[in-house]
N, C-alpha and C positions, 0 to 999 in steps of 0.2 A: 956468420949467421945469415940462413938465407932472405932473404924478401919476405914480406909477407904479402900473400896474393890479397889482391882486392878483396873486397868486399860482393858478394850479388847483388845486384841489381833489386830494391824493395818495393814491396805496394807502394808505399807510404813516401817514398821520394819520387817516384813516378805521377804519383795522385798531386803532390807539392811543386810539379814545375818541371820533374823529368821526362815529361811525356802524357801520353793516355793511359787513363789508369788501367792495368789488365784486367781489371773485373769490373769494368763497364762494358754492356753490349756494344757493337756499332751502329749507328742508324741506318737502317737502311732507304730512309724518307728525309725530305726537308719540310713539304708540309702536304697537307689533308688529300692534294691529289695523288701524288706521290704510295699517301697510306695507302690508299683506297686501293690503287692499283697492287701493289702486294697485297695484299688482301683476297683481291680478285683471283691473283694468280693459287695463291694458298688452297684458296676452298675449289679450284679445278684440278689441283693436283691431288686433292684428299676425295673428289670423284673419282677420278682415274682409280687412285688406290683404293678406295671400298669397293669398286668393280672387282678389280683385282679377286678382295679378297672372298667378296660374294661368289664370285663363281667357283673359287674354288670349296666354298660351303657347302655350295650345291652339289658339287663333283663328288664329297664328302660324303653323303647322304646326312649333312648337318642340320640340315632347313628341309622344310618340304618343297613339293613341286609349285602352292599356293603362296608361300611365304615369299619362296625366290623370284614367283614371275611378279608379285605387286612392287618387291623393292626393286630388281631391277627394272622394271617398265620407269620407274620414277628415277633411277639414278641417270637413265636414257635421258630420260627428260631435262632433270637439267643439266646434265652434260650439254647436252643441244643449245641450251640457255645461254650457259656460260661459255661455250666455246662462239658463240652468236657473238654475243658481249665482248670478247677478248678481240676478235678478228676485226670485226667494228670499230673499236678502237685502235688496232693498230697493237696492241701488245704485242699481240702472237701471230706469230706468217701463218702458221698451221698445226695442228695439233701433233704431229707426227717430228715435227721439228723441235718442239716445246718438252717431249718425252724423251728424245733424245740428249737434252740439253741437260736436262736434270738426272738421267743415267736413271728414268723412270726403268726397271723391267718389268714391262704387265703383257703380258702377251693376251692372257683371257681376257683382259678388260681390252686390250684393242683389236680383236678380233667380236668382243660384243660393240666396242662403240665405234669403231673407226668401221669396217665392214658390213655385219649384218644391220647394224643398230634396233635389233629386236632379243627378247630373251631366247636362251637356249630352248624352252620348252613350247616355242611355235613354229621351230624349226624343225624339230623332231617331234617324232609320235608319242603323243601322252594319256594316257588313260583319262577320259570326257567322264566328270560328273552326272551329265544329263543323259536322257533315256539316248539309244543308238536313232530313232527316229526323229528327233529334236535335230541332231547334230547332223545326219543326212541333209536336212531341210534347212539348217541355218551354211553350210558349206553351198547349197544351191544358191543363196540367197545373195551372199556376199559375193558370189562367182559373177552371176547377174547382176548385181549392182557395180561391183567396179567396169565391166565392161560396157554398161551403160553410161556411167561415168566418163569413158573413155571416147562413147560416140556423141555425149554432149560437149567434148571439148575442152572438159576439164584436164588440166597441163602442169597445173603447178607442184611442184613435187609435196608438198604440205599438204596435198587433195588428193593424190594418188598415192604416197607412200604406205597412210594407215589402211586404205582399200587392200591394198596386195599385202598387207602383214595381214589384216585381216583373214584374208582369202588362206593363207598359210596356216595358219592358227587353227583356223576351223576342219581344215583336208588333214592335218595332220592327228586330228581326234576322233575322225571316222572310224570303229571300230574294226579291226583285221583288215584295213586296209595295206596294201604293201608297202615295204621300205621304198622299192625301188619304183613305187607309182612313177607313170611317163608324166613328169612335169614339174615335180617337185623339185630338182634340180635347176628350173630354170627361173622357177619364183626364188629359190635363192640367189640367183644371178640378178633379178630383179630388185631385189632388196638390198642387195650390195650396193648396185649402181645407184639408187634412190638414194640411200643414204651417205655416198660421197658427194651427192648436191647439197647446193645451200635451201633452205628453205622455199627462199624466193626464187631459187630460181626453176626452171620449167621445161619439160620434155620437149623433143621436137615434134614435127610429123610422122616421120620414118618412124622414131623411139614409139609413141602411141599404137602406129600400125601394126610396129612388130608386138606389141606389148600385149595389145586385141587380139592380136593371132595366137599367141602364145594360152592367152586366158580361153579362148575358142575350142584350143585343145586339149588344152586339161577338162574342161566342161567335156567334151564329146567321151573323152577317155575316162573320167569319171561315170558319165551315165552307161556307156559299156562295162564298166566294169560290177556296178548295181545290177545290171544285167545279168553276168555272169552271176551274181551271187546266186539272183533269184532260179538261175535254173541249176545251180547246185544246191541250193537247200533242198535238202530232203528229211521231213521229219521234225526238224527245229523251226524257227524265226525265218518267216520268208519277205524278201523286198517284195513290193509292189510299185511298179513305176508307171507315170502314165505322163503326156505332154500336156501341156497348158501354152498358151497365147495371150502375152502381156505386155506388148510391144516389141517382143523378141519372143523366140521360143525357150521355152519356162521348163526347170522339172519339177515334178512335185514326187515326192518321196514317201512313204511311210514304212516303214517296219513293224511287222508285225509279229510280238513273243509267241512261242509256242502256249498252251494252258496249262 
């Protein structure tokens, strides 16, 4: 007769001295610091992936264009918070490392937060709520203010990043303005660079110089191209451009509807 095999291995003797019982968790803390810090890591990894999965909402046409720039402007936000927080302490070398680790795939979310760190819809052209003369005059506004910005010395990328999204934001809702405007390629290159700094830390001289120059010409290349408009409208809605003097040279813009 042959043997009879063992018995398997039970909850119930495992739970009694044989070991850990199988159906307890493992801790992965010993105490309150410990939690805290998983914790931390949890709800960074669950921005990553709501980024993730918001952009591709968007892509979807699941959300509107209103919906996705207020949640992602905030998921930006504290992403920035919480990767501040992580870095500071020492959890995490870098975010890019952190994704890695955990065999995160989000490409959309790290190309909105590691990259641009602005939404998709101020980077490209989006249909502007407000009259086409509002938004002529608010892209003036913010063009002239960050470059102003730039000649009082302001450096800290926490003072200059929202300036140049801004400035983005606004040119890319000018009505029929082109894909390929001269410049708008290089404020995304600005916005990259911004956003792989730390908050605190701060443009050089050269960085400023070039940054002033760059902002100079999209301005000149903008009011040329309000130019052009105004002597191709014929019949419809015609620009009116005229200069102003307000510590630098100003545009002032209006558009005006046909009746």
């Amino acid at each position: 007769m042959a043997a009879s095999e063992p018995p398997p291995p039970s909850y119930t003797s495992a739970a009694n001295g044989g070991g850990a019982s199988l159906t307890e968790f493992p801790k992965l803390y010993a105490d309150t610091r410990q939690r805290r810090k998983y914790e931390d890591l949890a709800d960074f990894f669950a921005i990553i992936k709501a980024t993730e999965h918001l952009e591709r909402a968007y892509i979807k046409s699941a959300i509107s264009q209103d919906e996705y720039t207020k949640a992602c402007k905030k998921l930006i936000s504290q992403f920035k918070t919480s990767e501040l927080a992580l870095l500071n302490g020492k959890t995490i070398t870098n975010t890019a490392a952190f994704m890695n680790e955990f065999q995160m795939d989000c490409p959309l979310a790290t190309e909105r937060l590691l990259n641009t760190g602005v939404p998709a819809t101020t980077l490209h052209s989006t249909q502007a709520t407000a009259p086409a003369g509002a938004v002529i005059a608010e892209t003036t506004q913010v063009l002239i203010t960050c470059m102003d910005a730039l000649k009082l010395e302001q450096r800290a990328v926490d003072d200059i990043h929202p300036l140049v999204s801004d400035v983005m934001s606004s040119i890319t809702k000018v009505p029929n303005l082109p894909k390929d405007f001269d410049g708008l390629d290089k404020l995304k290159e600005w916005l990259e660079t911004l956003n792989r700094m730390r908050a605190t830390d701060e443009i050089d001289d050269d960085q400023a110089r070039q940054l002033t120059f760059d902002l100079d010409m999209i301005y000149g290349a903008f009011h040329r191209w309000l130019q052009q408009q105004q002597q191709a409208t014929s019949g419809g809605g015609s620009v009116q451009v005229a200069r102003a003097t307000s510590g630098r040279r100003a545009l002032a813009c209006t558009w005006l509807e046909p009746p």
